[in-house]
N, C-alpha and C positions, 0 to 999 in steps of 0.2 A: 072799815078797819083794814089797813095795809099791811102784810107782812113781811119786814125787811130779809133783803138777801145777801151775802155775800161772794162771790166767786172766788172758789179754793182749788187744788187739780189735784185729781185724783190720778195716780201713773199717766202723769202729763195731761192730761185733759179737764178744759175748765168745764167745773160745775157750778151750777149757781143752788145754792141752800139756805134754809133758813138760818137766821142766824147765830140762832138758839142750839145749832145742832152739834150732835159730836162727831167727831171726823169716821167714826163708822157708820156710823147711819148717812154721811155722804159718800162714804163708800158704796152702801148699798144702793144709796139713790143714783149712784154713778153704773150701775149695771154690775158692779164686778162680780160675778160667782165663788170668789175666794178672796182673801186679804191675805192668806199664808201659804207656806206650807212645811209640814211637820217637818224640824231638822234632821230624824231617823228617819222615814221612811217615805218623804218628799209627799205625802197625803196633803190635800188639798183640804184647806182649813176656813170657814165665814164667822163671824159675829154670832152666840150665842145667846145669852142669856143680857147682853144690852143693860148690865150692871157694875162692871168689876169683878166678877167673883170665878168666871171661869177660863179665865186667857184667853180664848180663842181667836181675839179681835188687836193681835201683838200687829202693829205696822210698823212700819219709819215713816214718822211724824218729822218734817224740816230737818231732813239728816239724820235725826237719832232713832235708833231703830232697837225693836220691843218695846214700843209706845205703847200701853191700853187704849185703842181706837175708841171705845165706848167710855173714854173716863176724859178725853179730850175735846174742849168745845173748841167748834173751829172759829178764823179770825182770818181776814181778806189773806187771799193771799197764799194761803199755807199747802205746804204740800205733802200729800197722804199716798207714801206708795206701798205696794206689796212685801212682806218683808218673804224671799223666799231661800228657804233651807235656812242654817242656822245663822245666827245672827252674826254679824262681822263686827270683833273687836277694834273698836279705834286706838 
């Protein structure tokens, strides 16, 4: 049995993941120690609970940023960066 992979870039850098995965969990597989950080008090924030229910896993998903990283499956291509301080209105 093979496991298909796609390669996505995590703050620029390609990762290659399964491709069942969601773009935080290629976060994590990407080494990053944080995907945020708090817009008060610049705290360094990772993926928690790998459900939807606790925010902690906010990126910018292909531009748009406060993505839920744990609620995103990723697709060739996509790019998952750190969303840091508060989010910029477009």
């Amino acid at each position: 049995m093979t496991s298909e992979t796609v390669t996505v870039y995590v703050d620029g850098d390609p990762v290659d993941v399964a491709a069942n995965a969601s773009a935080a969990a290629a976060a994590l597989q990407a080494g990053l120690g944080y995907t945020r950080t708090c817009p008060i008090t610049d705290e360094k924030r990772a993926p928690y609970c790998m459900m939807g229910i606790c925010f902690e896993c906010l990126m910018v998903i292909d531009g748009m940023p406060s993505r839920q990283a744990c609620m995103v499956k990723v697709r060739p291509g996509m790019r998952i960066d750190r969303q840091l301080g508060p989010r910029k209105l477009q």
